[in-house]
C-alpha positions as a Markdown table, in Angstrom:
| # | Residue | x | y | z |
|---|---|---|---|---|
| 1 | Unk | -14.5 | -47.8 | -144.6 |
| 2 | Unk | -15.2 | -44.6 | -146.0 |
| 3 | Unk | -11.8 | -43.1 | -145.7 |
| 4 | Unk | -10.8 | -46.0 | -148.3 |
| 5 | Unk | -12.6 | -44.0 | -151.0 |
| 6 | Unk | -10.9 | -40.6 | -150.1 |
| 7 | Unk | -9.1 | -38.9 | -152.8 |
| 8 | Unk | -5.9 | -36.8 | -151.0 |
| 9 | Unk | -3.8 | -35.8 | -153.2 |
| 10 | Unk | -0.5 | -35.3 | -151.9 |
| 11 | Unk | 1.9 | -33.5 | -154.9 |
| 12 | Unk | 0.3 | -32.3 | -158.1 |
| 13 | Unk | 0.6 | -35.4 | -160.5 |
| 14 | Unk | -0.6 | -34.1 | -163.5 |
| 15 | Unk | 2.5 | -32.0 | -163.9 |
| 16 | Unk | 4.8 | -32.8 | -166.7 |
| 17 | Unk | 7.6 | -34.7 | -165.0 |
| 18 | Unk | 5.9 | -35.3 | -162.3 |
| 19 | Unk | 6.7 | -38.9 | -160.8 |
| 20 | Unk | 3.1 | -40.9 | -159.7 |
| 21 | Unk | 2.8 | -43.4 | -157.0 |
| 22 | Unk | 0.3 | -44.9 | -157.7 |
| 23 | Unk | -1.1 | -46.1 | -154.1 |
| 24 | Unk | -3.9 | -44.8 | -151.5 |
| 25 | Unk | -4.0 | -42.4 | -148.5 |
| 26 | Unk | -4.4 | -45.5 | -145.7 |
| 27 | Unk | -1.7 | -48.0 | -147.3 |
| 28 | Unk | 1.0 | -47.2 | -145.0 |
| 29 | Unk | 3.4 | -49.1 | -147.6 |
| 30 | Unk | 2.9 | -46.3 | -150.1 |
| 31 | Unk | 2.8 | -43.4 | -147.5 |
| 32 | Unk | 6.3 | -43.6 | -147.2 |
| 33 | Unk | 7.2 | -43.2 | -150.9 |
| 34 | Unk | 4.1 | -40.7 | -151.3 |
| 35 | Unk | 5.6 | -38.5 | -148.4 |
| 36 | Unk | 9.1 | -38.6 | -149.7 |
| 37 | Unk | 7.9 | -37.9 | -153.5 |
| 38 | Unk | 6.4 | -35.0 | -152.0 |
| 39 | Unk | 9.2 | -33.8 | -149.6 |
| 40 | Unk | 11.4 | -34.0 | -152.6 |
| 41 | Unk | 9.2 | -31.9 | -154.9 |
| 42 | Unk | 9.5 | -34.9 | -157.6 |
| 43 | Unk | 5.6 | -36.1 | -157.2 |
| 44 | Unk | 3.3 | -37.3 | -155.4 |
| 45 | Unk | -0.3 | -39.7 | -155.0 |
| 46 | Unk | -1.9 | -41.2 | -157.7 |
| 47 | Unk | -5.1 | -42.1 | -156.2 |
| 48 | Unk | -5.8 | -46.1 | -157.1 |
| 49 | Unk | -9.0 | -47.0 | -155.6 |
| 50 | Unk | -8.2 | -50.4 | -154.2 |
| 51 | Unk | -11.9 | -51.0 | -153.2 |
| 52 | Unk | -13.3 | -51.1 | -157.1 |
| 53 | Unk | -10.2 | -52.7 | -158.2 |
| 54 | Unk | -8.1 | -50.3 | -159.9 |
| 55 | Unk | -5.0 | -52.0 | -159.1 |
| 56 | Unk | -6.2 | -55.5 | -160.8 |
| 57 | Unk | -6.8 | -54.1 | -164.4 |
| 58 | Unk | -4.7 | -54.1 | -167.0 |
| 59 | Unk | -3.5 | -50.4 | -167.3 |
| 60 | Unk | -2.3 | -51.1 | -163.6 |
| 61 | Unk | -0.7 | -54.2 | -164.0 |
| 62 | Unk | 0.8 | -53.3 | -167.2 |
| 63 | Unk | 2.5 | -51.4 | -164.8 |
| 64 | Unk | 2.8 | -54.0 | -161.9 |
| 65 | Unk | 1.9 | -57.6 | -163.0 |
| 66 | Unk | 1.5 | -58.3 | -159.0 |
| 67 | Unk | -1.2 | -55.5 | -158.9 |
| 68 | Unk | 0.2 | -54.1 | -155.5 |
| 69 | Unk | 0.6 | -50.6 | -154.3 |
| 70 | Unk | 2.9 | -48.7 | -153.8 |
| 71 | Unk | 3.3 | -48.8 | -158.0 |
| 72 | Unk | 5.7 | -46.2 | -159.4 |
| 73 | Unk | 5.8 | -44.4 | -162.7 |
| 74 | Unk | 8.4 | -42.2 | -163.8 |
| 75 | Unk | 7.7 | -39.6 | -166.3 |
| 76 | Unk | 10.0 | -41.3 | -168.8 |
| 77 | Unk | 7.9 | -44.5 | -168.6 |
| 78 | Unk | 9.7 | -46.4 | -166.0 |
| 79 | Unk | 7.6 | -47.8 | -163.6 |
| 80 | Unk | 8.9 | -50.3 | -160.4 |
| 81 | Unk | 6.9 | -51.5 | -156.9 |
| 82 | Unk | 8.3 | -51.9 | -153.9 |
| 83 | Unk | 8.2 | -49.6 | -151.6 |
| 84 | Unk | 11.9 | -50.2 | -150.6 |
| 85 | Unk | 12.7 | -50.2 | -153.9 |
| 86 | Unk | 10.7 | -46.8 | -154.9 |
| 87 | Unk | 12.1 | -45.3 | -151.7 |
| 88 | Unk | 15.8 | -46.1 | -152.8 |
| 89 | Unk | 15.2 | -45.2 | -156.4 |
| 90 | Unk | 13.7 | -41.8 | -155.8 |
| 91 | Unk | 16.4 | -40.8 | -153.5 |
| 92 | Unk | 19.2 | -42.4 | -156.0 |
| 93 | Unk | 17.7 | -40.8 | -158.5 |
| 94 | Unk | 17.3 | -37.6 | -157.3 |
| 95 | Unk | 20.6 | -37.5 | -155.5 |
| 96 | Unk | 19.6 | -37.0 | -152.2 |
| 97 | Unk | 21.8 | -37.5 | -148.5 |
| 98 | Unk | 18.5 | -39.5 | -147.6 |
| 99 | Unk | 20.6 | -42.3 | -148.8 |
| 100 | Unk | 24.0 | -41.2 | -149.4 |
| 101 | Unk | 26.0 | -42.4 | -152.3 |
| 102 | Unk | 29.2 | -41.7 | -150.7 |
| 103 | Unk | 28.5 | -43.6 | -147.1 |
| 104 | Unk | 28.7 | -47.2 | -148.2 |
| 105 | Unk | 28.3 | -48.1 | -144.0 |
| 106 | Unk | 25.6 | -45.3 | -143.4 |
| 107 | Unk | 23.5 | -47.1 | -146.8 |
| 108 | Unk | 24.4 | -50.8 | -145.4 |
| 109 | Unk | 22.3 | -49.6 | -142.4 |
| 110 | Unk | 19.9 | -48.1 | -144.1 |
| 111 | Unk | 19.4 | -50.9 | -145.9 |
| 112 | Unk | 19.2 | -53.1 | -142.7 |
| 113 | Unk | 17.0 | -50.9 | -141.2 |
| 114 | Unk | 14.0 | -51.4 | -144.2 |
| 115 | Unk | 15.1 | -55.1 | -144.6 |
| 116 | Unk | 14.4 | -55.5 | -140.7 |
| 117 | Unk | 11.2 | -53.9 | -140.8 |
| 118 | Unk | 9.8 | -55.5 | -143.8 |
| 119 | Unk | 10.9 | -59.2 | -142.9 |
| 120 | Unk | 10.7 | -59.1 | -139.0 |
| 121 | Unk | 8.2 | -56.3 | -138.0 |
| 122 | Unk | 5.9 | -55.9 | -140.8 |
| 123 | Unk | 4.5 | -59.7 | -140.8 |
| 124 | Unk | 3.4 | -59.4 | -137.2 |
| 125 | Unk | 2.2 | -55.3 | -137.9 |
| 126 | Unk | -0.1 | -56.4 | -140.5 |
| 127 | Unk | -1.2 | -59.8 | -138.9 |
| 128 | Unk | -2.4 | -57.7 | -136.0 |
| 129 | Unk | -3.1 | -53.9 | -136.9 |
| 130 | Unk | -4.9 | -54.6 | -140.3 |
| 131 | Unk | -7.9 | -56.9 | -138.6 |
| 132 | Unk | -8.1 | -53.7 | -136.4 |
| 133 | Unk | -8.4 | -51.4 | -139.0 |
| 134 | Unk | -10.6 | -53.4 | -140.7 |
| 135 | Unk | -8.9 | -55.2 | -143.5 |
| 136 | Unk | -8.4 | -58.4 | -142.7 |
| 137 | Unk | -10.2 | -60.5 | -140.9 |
| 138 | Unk | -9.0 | -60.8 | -137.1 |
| 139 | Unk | -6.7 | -62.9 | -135.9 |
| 140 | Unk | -8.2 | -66.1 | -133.7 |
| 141 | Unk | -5.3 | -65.7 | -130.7 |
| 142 | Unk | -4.7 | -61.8 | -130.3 |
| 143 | Unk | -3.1 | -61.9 | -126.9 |
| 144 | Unk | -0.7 | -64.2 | -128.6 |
| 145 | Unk | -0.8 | -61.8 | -131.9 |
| 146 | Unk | -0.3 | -58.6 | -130.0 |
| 147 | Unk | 2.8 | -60.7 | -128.3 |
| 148 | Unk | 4.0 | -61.1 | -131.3 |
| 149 | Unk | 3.9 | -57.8 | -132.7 |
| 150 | Unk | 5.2 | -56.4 | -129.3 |
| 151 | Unk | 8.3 | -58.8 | -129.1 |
| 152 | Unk | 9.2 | -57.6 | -132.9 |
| 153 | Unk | 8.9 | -54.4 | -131.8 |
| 154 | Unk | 11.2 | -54.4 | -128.7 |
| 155 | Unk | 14.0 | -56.7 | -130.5 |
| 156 | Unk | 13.5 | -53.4 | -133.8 |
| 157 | Unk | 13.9 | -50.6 | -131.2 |
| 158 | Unk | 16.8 | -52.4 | -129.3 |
| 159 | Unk | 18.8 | -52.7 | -132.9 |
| 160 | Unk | 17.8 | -49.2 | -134.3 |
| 161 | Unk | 16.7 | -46.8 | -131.5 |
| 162 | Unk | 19.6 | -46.1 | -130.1 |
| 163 | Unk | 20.6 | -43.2 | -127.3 |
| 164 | Unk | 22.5 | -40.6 | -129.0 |
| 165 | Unk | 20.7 | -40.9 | -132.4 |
| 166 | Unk | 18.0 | -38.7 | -133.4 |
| 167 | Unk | 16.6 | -41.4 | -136.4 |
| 168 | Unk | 16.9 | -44.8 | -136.9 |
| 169 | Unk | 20.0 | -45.1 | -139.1 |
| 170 | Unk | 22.2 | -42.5 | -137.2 |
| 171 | Unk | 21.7 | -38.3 | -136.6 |
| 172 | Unk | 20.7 | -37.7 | -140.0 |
| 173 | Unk | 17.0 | -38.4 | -141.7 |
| 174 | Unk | 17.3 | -41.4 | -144.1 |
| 175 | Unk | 14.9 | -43.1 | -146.2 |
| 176 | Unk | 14.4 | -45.8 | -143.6 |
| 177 | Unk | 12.5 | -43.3 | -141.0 |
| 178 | Unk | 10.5 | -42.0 | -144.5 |
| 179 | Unk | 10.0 | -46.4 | -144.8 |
| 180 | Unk | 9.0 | -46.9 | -141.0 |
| 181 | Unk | 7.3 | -43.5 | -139.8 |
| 182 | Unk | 3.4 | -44.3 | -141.5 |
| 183 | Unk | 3.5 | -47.9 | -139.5 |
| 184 | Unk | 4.5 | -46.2 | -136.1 |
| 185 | Unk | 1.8 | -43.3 | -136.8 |
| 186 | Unk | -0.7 | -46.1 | -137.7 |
| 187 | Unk | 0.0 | -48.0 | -134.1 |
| 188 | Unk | -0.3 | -44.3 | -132.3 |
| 189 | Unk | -3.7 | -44.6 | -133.1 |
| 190 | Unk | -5.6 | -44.5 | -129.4 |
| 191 | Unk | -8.0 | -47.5 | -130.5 |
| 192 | Unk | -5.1 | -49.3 | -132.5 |
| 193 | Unk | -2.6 | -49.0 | -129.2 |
| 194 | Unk | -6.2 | -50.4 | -126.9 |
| 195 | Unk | -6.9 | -53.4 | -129.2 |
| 196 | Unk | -3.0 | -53.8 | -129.9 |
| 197 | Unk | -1.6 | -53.5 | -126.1 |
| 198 | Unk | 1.3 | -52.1 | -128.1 |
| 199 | Unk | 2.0 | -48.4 | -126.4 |
C-alpha cells in the first residue's frame, strides 16, 4: 500500500489559475480528469491522502459534502465531483473538440459512452479489480465475479469498439477515452489480467 501515500504531482497546482483536482495517483476515477487537466494545460493533482482522511474533513467536504474524489476546484471558487461531470466541465469550459459544442450526435455518444461505463462496467470493474488491488475486501465467488466483469466488458467493446474507429466515440479523441483509458490500464496489469481472467 505504499504507493497510496505517493505524492505525483501531475500539473503545477499552485499556479494562479490553476484548476485542482483534488484526487490520488491510484484512483482511476480521478486519473482521467487529472490527465485531461494536464493535457489541457488548465491544472492538474491535488494530492488528497485518502489513507489519513483528507477527504472526510471539513475543508474537503466543504468542497464535496460526499467526501469523494475526484473533487474539483476552480480558481474562481467553483468546485464540482464527478468525474463525468469534471471531465465535461473542463472541456466545456475550456472549449475544447474533446467534446464538441457544435456535434450534438458526436456529444450524445460521448455521453453514452461515460454513462455505459459508469452504470454497466464500472460496478463489475470495481467489485472485482479493487479486492485485487487491495482495496476492498475480495469477492466470495470470483469465477462468477470475473464473469461478470468479462460479460460487461464484451457487451462495452461490442457497442463502442468498433472497426473503422480509432477511439471509442468515433476517429477523433473525446473525453470518454480520457473517462475509460485509467480503468483499461488498471486491468493491463499482468497480476490484475491472472487473478481477473480478463485479457
Amino acid at each position: 500500500m505504499g504507493i497510496c501515500n505517493a505524492k505525483t504531482v501531475v500539473a503545477d497546482t499552485d499556479v494562479a489559475g490553476s484548476i485542482k483536482i483534488h484526487g490520488a495517483p491510484v484512483s482511476t476515477n480521478s486519473l482521467s480528469c487529472i490527465i485531461l487537466a494536464s493535457d489541457l494545460g488548465k491544472g492538474g493533482l491535488e494530492y488528497c491522502d485518502l489513507m489519513s482522511g483528507a477527504h472526510k474533513q471539513p475543508s474537503f467536504t466543504k468542497m464535496n459534502a460526499f467526501g469523494q474524489v475526484p473533487t474539483m476546484q476552480d480558481p474562481d471558487g467553483f468546485c464540482c465531483a464527478e468525474s463525468n461531470t469534471i471531465l465535461r466541465y473542463l472541456a466545456v469550459k475550456h472549449n475544447s473538440d474533446l467534446y464538441p459544442a457544435s456535434d450534438a450526435k458526436l456529444r450524445a455518444r460521448i455521453d453514452w459512452v461515460m454513462a455505459a461505463w459508469s452504470t454497466s462496467v464500472y460496478p463489475k470493474w470495481a467489485a472485482r479489480v479493487y479486492p485485487i488491488l487491495g482495496f476492498a475486501p475480495d469477492v466470495s465467488d470470483k469465477e462468477k465475479a470475473n464473469k461478470e466483469l468479462k460479460e460487461a466488458l464484451d457487451n462495452f467493446a461490442k457497442a463502442f469498439v468498433t472497426s473503422g474507429s480509432k477511439f471509442l466515440a468515433g476517429n477523433k479523441l473525446t473525453i470518454a477515452d480520457y473517462k475509460v483509458l485509467p480503468f483499461l490500464f488498471g486491468l493491463s496489469l499482468p497480476f490484475v489480467q491472472k487473478k481477473s481472467g480478463v485479457k
